[in-house]
N, C-alpha and C positions, 0 to 999 in steps of 0.2 A: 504494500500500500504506500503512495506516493504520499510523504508528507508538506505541508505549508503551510505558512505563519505569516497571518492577516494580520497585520497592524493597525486598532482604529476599529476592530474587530466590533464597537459594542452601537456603532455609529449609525446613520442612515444607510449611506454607501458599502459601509465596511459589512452591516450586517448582513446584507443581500450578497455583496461576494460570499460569507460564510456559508448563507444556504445553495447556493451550486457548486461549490466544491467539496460542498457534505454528497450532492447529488450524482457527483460525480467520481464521487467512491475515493477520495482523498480521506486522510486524517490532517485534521483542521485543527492548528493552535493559533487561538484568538488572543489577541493581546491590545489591553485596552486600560489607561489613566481612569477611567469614566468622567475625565475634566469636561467633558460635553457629549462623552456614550451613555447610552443608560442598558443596564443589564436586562429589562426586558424584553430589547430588542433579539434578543439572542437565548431567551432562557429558554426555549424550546427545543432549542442544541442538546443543555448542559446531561440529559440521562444518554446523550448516545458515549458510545465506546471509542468512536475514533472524532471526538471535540474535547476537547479541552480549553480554559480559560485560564489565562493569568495576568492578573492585575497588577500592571506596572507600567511605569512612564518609561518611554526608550529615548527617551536623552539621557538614561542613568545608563550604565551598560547594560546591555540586552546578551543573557547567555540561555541559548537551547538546547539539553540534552539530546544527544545521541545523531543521528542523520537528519539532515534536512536539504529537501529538493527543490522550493520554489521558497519566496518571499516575495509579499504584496504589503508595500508601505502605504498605509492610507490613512495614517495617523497625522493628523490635522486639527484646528478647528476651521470651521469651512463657513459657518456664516456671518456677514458682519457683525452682527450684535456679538459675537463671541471676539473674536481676532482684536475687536475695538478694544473691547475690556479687557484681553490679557496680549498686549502686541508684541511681550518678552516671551512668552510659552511659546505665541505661534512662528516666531522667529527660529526660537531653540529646537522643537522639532523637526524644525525644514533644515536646520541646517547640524547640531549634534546628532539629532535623533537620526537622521538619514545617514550621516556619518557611522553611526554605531552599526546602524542593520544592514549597509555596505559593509562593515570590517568580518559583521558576521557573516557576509553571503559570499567572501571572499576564503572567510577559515572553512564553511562546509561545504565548499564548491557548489552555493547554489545558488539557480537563476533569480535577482529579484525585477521587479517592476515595482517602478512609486509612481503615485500619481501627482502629477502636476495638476494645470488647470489650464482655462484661457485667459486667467489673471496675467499669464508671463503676458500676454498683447495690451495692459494695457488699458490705457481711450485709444483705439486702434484706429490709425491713418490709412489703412488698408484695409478695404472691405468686398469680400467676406476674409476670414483671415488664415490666411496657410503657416504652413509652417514654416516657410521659409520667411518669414517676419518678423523681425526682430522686435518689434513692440515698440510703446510707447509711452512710458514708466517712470513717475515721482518716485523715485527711492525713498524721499524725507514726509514725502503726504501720509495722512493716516493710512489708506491701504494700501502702502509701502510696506509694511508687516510682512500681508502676506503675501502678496505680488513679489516682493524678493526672495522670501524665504522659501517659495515657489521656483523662482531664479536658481537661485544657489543651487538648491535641487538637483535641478537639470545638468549646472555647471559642475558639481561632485561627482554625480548620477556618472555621467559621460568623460570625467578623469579616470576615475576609477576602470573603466571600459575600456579607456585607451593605454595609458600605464600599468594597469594589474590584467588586461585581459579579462576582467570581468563581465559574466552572462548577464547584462543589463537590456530592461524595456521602461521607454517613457507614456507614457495617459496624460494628455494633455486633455483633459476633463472640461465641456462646455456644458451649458445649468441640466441637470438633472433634477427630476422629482418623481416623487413616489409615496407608497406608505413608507412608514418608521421616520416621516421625518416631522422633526419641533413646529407645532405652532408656534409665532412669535417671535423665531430667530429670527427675521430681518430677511431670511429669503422670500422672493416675490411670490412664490406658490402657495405654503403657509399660510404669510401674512395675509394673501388675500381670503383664502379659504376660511383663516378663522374669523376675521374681518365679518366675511358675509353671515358666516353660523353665528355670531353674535348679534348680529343685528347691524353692524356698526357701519360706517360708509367707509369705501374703501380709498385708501392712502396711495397715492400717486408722488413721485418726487420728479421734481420740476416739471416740465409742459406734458410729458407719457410721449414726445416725440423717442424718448431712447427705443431703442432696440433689444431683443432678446431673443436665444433661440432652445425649445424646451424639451430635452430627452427624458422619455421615460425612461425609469428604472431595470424594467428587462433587458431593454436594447444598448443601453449603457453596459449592464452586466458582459452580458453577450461581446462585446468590441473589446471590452480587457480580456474578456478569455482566451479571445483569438488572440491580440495582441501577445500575452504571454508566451501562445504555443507556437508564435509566428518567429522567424530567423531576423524578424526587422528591429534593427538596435536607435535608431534617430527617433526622438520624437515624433508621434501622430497623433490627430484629434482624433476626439472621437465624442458626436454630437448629433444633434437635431439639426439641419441646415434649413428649415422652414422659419423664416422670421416672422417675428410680431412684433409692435408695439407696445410698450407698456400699456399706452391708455387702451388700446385696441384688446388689450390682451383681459383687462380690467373688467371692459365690458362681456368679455365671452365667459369671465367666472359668477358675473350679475345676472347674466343669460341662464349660463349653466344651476344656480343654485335658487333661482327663483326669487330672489329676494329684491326689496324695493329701492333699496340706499343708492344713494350717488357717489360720483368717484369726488376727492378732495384732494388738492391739492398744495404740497407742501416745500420747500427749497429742497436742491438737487444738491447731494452731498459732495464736498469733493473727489474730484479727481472721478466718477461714478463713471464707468462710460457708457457713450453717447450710443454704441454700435457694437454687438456681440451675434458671430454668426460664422459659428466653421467652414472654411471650405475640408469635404473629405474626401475630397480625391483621391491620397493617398489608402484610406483606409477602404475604398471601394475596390482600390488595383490591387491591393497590397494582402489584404483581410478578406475580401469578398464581403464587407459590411456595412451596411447601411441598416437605419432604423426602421422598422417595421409600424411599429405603435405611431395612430394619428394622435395629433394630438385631444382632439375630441374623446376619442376614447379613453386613451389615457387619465385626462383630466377625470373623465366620469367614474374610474376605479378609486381615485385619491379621492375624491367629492364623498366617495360610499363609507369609506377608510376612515375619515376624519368625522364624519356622521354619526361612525358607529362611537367616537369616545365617549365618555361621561361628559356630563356637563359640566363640574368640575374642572376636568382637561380644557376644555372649552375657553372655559374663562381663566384661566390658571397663565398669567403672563411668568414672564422668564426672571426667575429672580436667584440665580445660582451665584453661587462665594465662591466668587471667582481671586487668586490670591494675584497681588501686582506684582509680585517677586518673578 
């Protein structure tokens, strides 16, 4: 049995990698802070034989007994309201923590892949944006955090490959959603969803002229898996290339949930960009991958998903102790 050690394991993202490579007949070690995982996402694992969880932060050293064949770093926190509050963790991660699980995937000769984002682009000057783009990035702005620490990544990720010969893959990650993820962290899927199940009217930052493009959760799965099992070592997206508008997108989840409220509008944060939308060329020639899930339907499974919480959940905004160190 082939083993691998998901990082970030307890997460939105991380937790759905967990459940296909349980499916896929791997032994799965999860490893997760829970600084912004939560173990429900996952406790449905904990009675199988071949998962295991261990709680720990991998900026400390990260040691795994015995063999290990693949590593998936996807230890992050991943939405603004998180990275804002802690912009020392999300730093440290991207850039110790990917360090340590590069030195480990070095000592047990195994393959890893960490996920980047389409933060490395930026407010992108190039639209839609390839990988051959170098971006367009305040290092010193607030989502400098994690837009570098994103960077770095890359730029470790791909030493390490060239100098150690290391089995390295990049996920250059464009907006995904699904179930298992936070009401209220600050991503636009969420916020509007619970927005609407409240009653509340929904939040727009600056004119909803910006841009977005929205992977479900399956199809996102699916493009790292290939990725991993693929011989392609350079970074590739791997996205939804159907765009929307924020305001446009605003009114499809007003459509979608039936509800009466209006969109509101509020100043556009910095550095926010204007324009997000993969091109995947690559991962069409490369992968045979492209996203299956419309987004209508898509949305309509998370609409069910978020329905079904208590109400509690519902209203329960984000008030996690978070440390500044």
């Amino acid at each position: 049995m082939k083993k691998i050690l998901i990082t970030g394991a307890a997460g939105f993202l991380g937790s759905h990698l967990c459940d296909r490579f349980i499916d896929e007949g791997f032994h799965v070690i999860a490893m997760d802070n829970l600084i912004t995982g939560d173990l429900n996402n996952i406790s449905h694992l904990f009675s199988l034989s071949n998962f295991e969880f261990h709680h720990h932060d991998v900026t400390k050293f990260v040691h795994v007994s015995g063999k290990l064949d693949y590593i998936l770093h996807f230890a992050s926190p991943a939405s603004p309201i998180d990275y804002l509050k802690i912009p020392i963790k999300t730093l440290k991660v991207g850039s110790l923590g990917t360090l340590n699980l590069l030195g480990l995937a070095k000592e047990k000769g195994a393959r890893i892949l960490v996920a980047s984002t389409s933060e490395v682009y930026g407010d992108p000057l190039v639209h839609p944006q390839n990988e051959e783009y170098f971006g367009n990035v305040n290092p010193i702005g607030p989502r400098g955090v994690y837009d570098e620490a994103k960077r770095f990544m890359e730029s470790i990720t791909m030493a390490y490959h060239r100098h150690h010969g290391l089995d390295t893959r990049i996920v250059r990650i464009f907006n995904t959603y699904g179930s298992r993820m936070r009401l209220n962290d600050g991503r636009v899927v969420p916020a509007f969803m619970g927005q609407a199940l409240r009653g509340e009217d929904l939040t727009v930052f600056g004119d909803g002229s910006q841009s977005r493009s929205f992977c479900y959760i399956d199809d996102q799965v699916e493009g790292i898996y290939r990725l991993l099992f693929s011989d392609y070592t350079d970074p590739i997206n791997i996205g939804n290339p159907h765009e929307t508008t924020i305001k446009e997108f605003a009114e499809e989840i007003i459509a979608l949930t039936g509800t009466k409220q209006k969109v509101i509008y509020k100043p556009l944060p910095q550095d926010d960009p204007t324009q997000r939308q993969p091109d995947i060329t690559k991962a069409k020639e490369i992968l045979g991958w492209e996203p299956k899930v419309h987004r209508n339907e898509g949305l309509k499974i998370v609409y069910d998903y978020f329905k079904s919480l208590s109400p509690e959940d519902l209203q329960r905004k984000e008030h996690r102790d978070f440390s500044t160190k």
